[in-house]
N, CA and C atoms of all chains as a GROMACS GRO file, in nm:
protein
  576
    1UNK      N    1  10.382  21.013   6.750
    1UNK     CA    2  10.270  21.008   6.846
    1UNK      C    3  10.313  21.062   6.983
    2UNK      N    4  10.420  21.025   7.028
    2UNK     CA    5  10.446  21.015   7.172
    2UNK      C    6  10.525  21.192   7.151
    3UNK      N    7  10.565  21.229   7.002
    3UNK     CA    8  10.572  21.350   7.009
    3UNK      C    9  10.526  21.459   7.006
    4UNK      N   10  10.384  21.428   6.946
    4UNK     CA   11  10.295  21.493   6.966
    4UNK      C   12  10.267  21.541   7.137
    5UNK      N   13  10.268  21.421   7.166
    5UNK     CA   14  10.206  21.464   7.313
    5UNK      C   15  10.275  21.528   7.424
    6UNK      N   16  10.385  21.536   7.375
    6UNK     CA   17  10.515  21.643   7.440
    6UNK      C   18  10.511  21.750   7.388
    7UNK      N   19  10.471  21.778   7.274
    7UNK     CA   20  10.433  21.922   7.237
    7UNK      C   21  10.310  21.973   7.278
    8UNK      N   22  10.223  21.867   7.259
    8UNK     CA   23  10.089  21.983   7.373
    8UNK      C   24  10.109  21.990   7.514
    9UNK      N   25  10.185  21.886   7.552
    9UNK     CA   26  10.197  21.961   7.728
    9UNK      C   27  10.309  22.034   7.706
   10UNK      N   28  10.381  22.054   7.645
   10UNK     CA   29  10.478  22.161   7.651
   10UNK      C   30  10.410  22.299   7.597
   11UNK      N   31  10.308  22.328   7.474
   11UNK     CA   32  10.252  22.437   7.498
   11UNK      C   33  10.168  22.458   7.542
   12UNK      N   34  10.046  22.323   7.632
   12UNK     CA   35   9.979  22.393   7.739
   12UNK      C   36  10.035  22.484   7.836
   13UNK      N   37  10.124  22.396   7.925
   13UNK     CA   38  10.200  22.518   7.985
   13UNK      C   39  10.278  22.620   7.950
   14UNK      N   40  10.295  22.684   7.826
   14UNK     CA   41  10.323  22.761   7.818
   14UNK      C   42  10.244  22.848   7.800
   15UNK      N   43  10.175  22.837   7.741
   15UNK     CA   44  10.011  22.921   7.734
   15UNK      C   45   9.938  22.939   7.876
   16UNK      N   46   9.958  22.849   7.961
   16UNK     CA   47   9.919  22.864   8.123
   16UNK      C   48  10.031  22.974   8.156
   17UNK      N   49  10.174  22.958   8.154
   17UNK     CA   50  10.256  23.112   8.235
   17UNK      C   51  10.198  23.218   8.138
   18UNK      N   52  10.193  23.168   8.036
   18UNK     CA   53  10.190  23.318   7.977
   18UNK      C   54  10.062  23.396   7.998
   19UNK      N   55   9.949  23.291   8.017
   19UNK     CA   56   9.806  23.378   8.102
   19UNK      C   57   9.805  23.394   8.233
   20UNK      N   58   9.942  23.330   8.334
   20UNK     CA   59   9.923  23.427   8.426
   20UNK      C   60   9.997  23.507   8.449
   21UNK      N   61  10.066  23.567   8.343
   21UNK     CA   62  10.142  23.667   8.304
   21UNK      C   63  10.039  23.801   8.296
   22UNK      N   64   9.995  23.772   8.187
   22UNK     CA   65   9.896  23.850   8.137
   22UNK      C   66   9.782  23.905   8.239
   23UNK      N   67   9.750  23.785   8.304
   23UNK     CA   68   9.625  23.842   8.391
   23UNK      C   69   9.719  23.905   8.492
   24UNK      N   70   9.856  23.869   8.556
   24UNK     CA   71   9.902  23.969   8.631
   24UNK      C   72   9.935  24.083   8.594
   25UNK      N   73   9.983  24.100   8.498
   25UNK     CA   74   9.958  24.241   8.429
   25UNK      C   75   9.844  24.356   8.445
   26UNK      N   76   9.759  24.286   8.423
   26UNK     CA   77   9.640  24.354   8.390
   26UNK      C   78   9.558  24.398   8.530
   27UNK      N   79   9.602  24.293   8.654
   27UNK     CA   80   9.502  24.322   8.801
   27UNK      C   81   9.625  24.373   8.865
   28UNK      N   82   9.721  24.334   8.852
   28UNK     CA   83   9.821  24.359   8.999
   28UNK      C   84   9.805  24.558   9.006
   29UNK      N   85   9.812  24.578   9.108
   29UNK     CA   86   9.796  24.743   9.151
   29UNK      C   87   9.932  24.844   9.128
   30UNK      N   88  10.025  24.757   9.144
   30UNK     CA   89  10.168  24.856   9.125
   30UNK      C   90  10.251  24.789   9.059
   31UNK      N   91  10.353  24.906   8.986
   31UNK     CA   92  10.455  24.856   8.925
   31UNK      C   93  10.552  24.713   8.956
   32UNK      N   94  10.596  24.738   9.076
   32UNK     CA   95  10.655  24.612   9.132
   32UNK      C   96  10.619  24.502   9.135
   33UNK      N   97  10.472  24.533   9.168
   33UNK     CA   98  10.384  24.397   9.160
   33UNK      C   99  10.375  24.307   9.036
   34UNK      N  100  10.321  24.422   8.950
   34UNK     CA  101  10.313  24.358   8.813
   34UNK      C  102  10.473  24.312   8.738
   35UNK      N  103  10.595  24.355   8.797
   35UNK     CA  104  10.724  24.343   8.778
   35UNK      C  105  10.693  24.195   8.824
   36UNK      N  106  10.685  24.204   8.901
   36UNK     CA  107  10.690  23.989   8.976
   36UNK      C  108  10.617  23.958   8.936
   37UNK      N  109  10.471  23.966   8.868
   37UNK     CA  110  10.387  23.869   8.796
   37UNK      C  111  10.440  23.874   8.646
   38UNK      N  112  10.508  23.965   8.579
   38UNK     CA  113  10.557  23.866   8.468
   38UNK      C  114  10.685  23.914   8.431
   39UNK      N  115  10.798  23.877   8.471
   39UNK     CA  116  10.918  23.846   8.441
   39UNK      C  117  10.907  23.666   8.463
   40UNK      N  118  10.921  23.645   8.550
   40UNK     CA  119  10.924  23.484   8.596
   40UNK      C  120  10.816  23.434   8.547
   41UNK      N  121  10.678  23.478   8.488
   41UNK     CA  122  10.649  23.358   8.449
   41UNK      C  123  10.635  23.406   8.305
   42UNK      N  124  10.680  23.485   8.274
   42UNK     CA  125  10.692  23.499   8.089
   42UNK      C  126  10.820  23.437   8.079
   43UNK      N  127  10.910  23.458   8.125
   43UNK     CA  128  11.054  23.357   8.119
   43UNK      C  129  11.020  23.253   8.049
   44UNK      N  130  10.965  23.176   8.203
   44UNK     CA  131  10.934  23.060   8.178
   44UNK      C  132  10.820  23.007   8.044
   45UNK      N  133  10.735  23.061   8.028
   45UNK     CA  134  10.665  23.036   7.911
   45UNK      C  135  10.741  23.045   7.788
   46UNK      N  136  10.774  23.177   7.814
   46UNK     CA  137  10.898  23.157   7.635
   46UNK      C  138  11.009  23.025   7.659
   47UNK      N  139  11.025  22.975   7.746
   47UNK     CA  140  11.114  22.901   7.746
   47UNK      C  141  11.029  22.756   7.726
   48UNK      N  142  10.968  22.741   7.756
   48UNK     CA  143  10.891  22.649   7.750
   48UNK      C  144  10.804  22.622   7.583
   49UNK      N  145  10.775  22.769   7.575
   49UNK     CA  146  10.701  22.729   7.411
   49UNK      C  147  10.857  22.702   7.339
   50UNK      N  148  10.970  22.774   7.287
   50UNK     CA  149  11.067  22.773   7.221
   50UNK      C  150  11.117  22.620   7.260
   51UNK      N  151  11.080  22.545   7.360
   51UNK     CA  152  11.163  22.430   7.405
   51UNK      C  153  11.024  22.321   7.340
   52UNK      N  154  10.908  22.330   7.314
   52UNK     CA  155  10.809  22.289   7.250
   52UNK      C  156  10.848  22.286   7.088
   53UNK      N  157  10.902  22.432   7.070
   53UNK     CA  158  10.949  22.449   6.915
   53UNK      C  159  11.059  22.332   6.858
   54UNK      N  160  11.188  22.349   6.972
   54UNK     CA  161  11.299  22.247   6.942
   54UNK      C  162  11.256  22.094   6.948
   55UNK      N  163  11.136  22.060   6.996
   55UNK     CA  164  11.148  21.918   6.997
   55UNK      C  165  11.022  21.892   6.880
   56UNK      N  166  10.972  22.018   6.820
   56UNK     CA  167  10.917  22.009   6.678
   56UNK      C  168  10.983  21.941   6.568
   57UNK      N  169  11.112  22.007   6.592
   57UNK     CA  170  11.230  22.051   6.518
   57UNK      C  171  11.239  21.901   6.458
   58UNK      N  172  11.316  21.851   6.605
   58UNK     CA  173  11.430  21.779   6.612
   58UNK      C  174  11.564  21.814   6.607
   59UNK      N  175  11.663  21.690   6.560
   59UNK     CA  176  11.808  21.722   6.546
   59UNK      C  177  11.788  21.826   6.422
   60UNK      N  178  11.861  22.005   6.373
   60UNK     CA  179  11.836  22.042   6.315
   60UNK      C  180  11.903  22.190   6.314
   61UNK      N  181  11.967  22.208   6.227
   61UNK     CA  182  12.074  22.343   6.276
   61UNK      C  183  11.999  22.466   6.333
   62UNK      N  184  11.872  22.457   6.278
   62UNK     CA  185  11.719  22.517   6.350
   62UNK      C  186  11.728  22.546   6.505
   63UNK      N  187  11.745  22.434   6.475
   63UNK     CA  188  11.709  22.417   6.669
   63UNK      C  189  11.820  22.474   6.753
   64UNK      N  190  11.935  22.490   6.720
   64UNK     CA  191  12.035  22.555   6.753
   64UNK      C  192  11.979  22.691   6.770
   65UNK      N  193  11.986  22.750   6.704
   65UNK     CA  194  11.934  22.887   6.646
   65UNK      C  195  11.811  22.940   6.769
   66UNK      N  196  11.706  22.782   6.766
   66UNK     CA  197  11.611  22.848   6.888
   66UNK      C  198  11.661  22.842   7.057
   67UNK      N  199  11.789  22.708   7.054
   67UNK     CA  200  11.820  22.771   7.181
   67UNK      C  201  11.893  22.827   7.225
   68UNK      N  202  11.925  22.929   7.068
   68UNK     CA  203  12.021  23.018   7.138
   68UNK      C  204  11.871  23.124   7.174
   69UNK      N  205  11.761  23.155   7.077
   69UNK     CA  206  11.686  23.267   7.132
   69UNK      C  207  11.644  23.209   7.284
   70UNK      N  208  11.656  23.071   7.293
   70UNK     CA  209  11.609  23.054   7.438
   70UNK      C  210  11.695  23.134   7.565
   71UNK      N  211  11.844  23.076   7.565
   71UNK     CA  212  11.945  23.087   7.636
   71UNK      C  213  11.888  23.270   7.649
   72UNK      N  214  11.931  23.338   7.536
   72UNK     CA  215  11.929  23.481   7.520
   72UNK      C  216  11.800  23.539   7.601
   73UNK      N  217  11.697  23.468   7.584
   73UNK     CA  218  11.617  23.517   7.654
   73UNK      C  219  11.606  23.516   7.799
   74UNK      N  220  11.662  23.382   7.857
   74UNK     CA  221  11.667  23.317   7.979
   74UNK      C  222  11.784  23.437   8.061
   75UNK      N  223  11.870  23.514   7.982
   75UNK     CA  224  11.996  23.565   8.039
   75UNK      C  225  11.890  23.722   8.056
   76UNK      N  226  11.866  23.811   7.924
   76UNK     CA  227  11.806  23.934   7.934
   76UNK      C  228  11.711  23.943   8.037
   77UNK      N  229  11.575  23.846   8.007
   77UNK     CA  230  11.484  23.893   8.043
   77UNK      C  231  11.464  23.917   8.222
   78UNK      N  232  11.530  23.850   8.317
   78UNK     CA  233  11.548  23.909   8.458
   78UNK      C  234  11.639  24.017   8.446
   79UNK      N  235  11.772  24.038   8.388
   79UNK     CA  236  11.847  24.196   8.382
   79UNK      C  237  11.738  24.299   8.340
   80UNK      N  238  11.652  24.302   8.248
   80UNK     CA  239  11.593  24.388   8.245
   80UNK      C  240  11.467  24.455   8.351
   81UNK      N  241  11.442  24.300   8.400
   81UNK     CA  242  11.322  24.354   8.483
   81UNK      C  243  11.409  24.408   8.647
   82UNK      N  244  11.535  24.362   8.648
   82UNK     CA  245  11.579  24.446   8.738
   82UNK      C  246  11.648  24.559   8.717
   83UNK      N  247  11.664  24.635   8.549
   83UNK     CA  248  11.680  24.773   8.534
   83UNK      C  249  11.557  24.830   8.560
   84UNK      N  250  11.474  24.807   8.487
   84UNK     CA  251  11.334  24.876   8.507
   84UNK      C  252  11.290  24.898   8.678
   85UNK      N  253  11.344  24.779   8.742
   85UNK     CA  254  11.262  24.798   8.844
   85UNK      C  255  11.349  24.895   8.986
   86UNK      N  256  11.481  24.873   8.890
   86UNK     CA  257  11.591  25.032   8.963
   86UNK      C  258  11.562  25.182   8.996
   87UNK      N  259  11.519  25.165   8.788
   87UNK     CA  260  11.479  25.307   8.714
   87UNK      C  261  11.337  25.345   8.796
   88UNK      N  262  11.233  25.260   8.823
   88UNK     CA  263  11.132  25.309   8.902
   88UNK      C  264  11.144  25.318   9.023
   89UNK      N  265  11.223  25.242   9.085
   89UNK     CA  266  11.258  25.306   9.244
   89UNK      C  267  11.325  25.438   9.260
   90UNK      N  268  11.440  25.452   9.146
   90UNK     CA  269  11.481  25.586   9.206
   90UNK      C  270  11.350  25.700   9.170
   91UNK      N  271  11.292  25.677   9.087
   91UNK     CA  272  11.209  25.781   9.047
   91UNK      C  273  11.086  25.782   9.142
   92UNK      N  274  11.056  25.711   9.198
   92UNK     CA  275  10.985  25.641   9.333
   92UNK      C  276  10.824  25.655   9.303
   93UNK      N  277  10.825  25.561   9.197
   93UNK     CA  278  10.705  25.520   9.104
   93UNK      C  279  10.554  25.436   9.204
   94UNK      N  280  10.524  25.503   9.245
   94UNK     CA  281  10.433  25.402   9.332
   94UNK      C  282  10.261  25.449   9.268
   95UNK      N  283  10.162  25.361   9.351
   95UNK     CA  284  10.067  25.403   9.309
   95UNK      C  285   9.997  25.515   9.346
   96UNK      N  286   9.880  25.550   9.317
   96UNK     CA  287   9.784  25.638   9.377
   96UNK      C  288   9.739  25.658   9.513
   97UNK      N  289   9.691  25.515   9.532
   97UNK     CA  290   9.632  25.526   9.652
   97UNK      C  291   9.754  25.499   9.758
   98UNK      N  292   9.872  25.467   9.769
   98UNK     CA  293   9.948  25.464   9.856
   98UNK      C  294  10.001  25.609   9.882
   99UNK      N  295   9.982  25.704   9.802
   99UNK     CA  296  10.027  25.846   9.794
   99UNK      C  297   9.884  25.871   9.880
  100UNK      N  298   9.780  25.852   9.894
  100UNK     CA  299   9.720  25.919   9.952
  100UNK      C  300   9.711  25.915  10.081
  101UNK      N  301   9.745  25.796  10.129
  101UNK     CA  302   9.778  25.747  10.271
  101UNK      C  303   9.910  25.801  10.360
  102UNK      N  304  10.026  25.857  10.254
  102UNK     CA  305  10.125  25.882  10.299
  102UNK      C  306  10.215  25.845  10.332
  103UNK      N  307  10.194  25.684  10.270
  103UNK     CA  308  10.307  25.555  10.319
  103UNK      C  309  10.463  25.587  10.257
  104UNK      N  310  10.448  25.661  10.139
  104UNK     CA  311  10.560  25.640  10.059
  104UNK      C  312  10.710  25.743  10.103
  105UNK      N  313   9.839  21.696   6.379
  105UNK     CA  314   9.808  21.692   6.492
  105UNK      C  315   9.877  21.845   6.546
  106UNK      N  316  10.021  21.836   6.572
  106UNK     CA  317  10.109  21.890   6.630
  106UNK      C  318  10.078  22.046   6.548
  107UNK      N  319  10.063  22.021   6.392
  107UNK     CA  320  10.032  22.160   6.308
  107UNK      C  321   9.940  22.264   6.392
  108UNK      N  322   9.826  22.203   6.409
  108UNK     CA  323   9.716  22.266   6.429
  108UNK      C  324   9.691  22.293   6.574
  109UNK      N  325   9.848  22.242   6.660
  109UNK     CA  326   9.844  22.249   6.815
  109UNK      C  327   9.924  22.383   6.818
  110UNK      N  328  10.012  22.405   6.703
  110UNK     CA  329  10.081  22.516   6.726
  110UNK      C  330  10.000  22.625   6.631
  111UNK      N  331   9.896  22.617   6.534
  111UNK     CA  332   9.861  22.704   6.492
  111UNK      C  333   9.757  22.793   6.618
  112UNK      N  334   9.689  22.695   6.694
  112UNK     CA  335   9.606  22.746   6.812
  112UNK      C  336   9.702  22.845   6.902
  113UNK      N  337   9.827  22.708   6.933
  113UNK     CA  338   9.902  22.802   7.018
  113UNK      C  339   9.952  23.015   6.940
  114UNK      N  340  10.002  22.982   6.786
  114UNK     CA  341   9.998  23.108   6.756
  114UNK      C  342   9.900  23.223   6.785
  115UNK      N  343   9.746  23.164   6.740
  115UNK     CA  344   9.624  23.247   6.738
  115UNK      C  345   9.621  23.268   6.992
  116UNK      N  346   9.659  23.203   7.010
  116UNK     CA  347   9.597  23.228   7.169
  116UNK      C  348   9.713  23.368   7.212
  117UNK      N  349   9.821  23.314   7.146
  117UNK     CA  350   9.962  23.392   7.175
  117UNK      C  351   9.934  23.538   7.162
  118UNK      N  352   9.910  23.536   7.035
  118UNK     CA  353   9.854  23.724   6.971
  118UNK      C  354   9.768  23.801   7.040
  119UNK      N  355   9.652  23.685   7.106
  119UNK     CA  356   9.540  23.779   7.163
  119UNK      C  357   9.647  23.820   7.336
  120UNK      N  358   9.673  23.695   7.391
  120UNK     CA  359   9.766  23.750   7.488
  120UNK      C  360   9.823  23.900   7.472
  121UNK      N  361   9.922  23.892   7.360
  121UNK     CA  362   9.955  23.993   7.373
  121UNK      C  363   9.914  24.150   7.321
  122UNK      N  364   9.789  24.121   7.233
  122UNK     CA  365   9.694  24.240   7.214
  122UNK      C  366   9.647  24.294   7.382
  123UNK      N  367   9.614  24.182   7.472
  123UNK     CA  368   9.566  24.238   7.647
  123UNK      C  369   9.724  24.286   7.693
  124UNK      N  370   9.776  24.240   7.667
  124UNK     CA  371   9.909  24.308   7.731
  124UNK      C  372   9.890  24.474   7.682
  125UNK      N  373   9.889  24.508   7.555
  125UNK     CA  374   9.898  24.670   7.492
  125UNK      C  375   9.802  24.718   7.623
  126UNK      N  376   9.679  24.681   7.674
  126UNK     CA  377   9.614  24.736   7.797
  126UNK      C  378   9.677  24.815   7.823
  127UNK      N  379   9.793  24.777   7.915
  127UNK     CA  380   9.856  24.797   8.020
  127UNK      C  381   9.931  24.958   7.930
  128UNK      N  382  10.017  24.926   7.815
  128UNK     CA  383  10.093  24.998   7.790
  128UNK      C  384   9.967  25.098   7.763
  129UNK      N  385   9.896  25.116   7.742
  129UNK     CA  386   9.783  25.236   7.676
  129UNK      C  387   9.764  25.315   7.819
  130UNK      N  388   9.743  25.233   7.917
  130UNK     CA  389   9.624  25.290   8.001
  130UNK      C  390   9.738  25.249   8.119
  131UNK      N  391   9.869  25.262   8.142
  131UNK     CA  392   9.968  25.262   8.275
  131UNK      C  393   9.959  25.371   8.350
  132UNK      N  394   9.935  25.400   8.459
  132UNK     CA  395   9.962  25.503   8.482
  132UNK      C  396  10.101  25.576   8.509
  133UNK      N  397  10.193  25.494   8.522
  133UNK     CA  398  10.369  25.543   8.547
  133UNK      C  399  10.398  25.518   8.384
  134UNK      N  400  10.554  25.519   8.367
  134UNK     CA  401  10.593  25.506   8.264
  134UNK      C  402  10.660  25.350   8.286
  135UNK      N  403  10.689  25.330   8.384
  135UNK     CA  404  10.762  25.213   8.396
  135UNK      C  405  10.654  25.098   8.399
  136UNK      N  406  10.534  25.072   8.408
  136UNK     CA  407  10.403  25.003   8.343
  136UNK      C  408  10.401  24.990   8.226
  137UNK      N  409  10.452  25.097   8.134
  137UNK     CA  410  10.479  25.128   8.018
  137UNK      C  411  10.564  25.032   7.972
  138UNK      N  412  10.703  25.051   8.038
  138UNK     CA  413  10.814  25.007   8.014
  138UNK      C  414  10.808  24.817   7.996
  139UNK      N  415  10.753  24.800   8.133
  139UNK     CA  416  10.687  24.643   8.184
  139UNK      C  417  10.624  24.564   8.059
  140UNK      N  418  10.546  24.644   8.034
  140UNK     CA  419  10.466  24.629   7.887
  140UNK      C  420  10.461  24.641   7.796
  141UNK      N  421  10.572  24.633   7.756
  141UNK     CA  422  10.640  24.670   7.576
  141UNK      C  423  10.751  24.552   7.578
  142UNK      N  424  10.787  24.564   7.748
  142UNK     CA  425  10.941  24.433   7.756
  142UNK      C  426  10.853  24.264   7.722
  143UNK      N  427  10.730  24.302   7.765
  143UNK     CA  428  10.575  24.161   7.804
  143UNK      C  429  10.604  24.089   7.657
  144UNK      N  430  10.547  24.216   7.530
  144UNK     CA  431  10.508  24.209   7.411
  144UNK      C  432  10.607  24.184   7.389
  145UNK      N  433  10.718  24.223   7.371
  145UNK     CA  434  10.845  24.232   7.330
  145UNK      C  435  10.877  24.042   7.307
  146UNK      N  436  10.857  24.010   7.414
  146UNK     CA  437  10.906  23.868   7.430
  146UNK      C  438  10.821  23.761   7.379
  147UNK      N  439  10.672  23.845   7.370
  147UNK     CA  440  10.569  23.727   7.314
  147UNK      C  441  10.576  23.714   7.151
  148UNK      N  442  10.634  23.858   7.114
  148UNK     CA  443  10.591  23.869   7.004
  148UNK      C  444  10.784  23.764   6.912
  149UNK      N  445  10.858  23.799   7.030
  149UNK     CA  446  10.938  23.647   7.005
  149UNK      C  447  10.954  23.544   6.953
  150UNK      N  448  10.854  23.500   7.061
  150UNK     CA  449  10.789  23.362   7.072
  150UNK      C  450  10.749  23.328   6.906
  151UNK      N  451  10.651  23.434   6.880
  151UNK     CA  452  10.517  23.433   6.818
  151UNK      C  453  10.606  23.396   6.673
  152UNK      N  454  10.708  23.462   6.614
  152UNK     CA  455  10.788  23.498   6.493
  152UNK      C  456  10.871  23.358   6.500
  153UNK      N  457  10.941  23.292   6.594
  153UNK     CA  458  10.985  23.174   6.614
  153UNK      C  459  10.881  23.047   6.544
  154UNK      N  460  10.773  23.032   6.613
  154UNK     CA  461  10.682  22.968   6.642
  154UNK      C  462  10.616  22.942   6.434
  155UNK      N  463  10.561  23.108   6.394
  155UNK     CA  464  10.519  23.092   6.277
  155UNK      C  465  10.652  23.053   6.161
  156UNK      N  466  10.762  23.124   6.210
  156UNK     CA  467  10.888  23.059   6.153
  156UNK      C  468  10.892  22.925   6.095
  157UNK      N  469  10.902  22.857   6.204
  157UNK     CA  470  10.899  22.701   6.249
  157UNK      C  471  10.820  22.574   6.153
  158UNK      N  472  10.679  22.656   6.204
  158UNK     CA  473  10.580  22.544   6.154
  158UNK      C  474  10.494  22.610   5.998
  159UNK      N  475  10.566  22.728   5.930
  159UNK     CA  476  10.590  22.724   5.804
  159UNK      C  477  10.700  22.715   5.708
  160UNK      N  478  10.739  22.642   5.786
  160UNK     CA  479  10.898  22.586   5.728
  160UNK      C  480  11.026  22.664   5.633
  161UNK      N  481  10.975  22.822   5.697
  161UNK     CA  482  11.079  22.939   5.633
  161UNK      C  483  11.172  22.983   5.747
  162UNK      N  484  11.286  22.865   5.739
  162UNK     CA  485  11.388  22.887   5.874
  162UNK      C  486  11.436  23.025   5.833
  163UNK      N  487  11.464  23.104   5.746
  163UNK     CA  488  11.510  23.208   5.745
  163UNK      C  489  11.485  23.325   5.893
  164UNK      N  490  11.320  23.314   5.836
  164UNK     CA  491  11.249  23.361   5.984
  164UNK      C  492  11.334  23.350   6.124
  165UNK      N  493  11.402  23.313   6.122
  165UNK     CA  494  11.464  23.252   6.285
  165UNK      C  495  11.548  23.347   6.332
  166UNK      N  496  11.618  23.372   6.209
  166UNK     CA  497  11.692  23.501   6.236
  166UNK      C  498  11.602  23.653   6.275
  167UNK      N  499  11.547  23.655   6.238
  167UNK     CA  500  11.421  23.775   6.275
  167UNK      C  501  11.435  23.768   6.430
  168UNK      N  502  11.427  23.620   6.438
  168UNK     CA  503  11.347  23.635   6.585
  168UNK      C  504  11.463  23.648   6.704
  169UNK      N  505  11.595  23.608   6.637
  169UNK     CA  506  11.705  23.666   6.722
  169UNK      C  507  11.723  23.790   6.751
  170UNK      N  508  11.709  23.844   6.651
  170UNK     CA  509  11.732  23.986   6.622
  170UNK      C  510  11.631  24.104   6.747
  171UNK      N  511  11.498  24.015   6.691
  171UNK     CA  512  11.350  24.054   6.786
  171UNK      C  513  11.396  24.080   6.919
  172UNK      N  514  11.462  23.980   6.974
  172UNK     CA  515  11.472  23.948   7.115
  172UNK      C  516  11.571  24.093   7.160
  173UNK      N  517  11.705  24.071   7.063
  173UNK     CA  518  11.800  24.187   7.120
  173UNK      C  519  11.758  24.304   7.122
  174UNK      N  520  11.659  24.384   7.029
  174UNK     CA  521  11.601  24.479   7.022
  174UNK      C  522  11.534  24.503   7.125
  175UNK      N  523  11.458  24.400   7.184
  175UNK     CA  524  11.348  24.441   7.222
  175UNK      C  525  11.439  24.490   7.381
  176UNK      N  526  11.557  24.382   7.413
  176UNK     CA  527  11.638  24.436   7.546
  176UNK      C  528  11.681  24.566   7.572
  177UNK      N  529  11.749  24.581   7.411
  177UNK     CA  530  11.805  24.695   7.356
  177UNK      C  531  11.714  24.829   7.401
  178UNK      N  532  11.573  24.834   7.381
  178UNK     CA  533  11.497  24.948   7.379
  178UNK      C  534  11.461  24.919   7.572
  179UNK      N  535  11.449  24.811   7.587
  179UNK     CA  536  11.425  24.850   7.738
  179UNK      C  537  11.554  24.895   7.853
  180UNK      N  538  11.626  24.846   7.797
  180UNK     CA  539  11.769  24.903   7.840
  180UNK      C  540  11.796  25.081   7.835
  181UNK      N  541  11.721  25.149   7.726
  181UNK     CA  542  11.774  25.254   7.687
  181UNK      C  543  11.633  25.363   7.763
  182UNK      N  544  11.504  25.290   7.726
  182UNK     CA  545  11.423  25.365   7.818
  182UNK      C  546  11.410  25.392   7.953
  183UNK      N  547  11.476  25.246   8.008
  183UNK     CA  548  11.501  25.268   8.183
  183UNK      C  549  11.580  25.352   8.215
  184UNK      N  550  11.714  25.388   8.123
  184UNK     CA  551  11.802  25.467   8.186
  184UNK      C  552  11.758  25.575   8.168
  185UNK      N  553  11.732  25.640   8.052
  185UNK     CA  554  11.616  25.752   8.040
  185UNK      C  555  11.514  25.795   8.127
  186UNK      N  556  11.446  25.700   8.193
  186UNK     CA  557  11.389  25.739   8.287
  186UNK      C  558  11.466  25.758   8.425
  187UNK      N  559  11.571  25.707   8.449
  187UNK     CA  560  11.630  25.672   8.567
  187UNK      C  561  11.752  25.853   8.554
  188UNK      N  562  11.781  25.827   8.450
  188UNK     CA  563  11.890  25.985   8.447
  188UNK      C  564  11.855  26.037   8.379
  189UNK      N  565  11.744  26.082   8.306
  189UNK     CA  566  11.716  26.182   8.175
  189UNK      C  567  11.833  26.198   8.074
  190UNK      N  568  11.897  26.117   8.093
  190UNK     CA  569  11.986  26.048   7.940
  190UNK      C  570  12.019  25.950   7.949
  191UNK      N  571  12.066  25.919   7.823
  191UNK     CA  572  12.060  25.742   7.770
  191UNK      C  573  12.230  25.694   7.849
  192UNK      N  574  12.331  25.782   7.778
  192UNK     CA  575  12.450  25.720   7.797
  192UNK      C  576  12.446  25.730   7.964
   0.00000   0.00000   0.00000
C-alpha cells in the first residue's frame, strides 16, 4: 500500500519534468534555450521514473542493473548537453530573428 | 494498482516523446536536431526499462543499458561532426 503510493508520486513527478521538458522543447526560441529546458529536467525525470522502477523492484539483482542505467545516465546526460552546446557555439548557431537585428 | 500506474506512465511517456520528434523534423539548426534525438534518446530509455520491468522479462534491462550508451555514443559523434567536419 504505502508502496504503491511512492510509486505514483515518484512517477507523477517524473512525468511533470519530463512535460516540462517537452514543452520546453517545443516553445523555447533558441538552441541554448531549449539546451537548459531539457537537460536538467529530463535528468531528473529519468532519474526519478528509473528510481520509481527500483522501488517496484525491490531488493533484486534488477535493480542493480537500473541504477546502474540511472548513475550512467546521471554522468552522460549533462557531458553531452555541454558537447552539443560547444559544437553550436563554435558554429555560432543562433536564431533568425537575432540575425536580423545584428546582435550576433 | 502500481501495474496500471506504470502502464499509464508507459502510454504518457511515448506520446512525450512522439512531441519531442517536432523539434527534430522541423529544427531549424542541426544542433535542435542534435537536442532532440539526445531528448528521445533518454525517454525512449526510460520507456524499455519501465516495459522491461513491469512485464517481468528482466532480460530487457540489458537493452536498456545498451540504449543509453548508444544513444551518448551518437550524440558524441554528431557534435563533433558538426563542431570539426570529422568525427575523430
Amino acid at each position: 500500500m504505502i508502496k504503491d503510493i511512492i510509486i505514483l508520486l515518484l512517477t507523477l513527478s517524473s512525468l511533470f519534468f519530463f512535460m516540462v521538458g517537452t514543452v520546453g522543447l517545443i516553445r523555447l526560441p533558441d538552441v541554448f534555450s531549449r539546451m537548459h529546458a531539457t537537460t536538467k529536467s529530463d535528468t531528473l525525470g529519468a532519474g526519478l521514473g528509473l528510481l520509481a522502477l527500483i522501488v517496484y523492484k525491490g531488493l533484486d539483482p534488477v535493480s542493480l542493473k537500473l541504477m546502474l542505467i540511472l548513475v550512467f545516465i546521471f554522468i552522460t546526460n549533462p557531458v553531452a548537453a555541454h558537447i552539443i552546446a560547444k559544437a553550436a557555439y563554435h558554429k555560432k548557431m543562433r536564431n533568425q530573428k537575432e540575425d536580423d537585428h545584428g546582435t550576433v | 494498482m502500481s501495474t496500471s500506474v506504470l502502464t499509464a506512465y508507459t502510454i504518457i511517456l511515448s506520446i512525450f516523446a512522439f512531441i519531442c520528434l517536432y523539434r527534430a523534423y522541423a529544427g531549424p539548426t542541426t544542433a535542435d536536431r542534435v537536442v532532440s534525438i539526445n531528448v528521445i534518446s533518454t525517454k525512449v530509455t526510460v520507456l524499455i526499462a519501465v516495459i522491461a520491468v513491469f512485464t517481468e522479462q528482466n532480460e530487457f534491462i540489458d537493452v536498456a543499458v545498451i540504449y543509453a550508451m548508444m544513444g551518448f555514443i551518437a550524440t558524441i559523434a554528431v557534435s563533433k561532426y558538426i563542431e570539426k567536419g570529422k568525427i575523430y
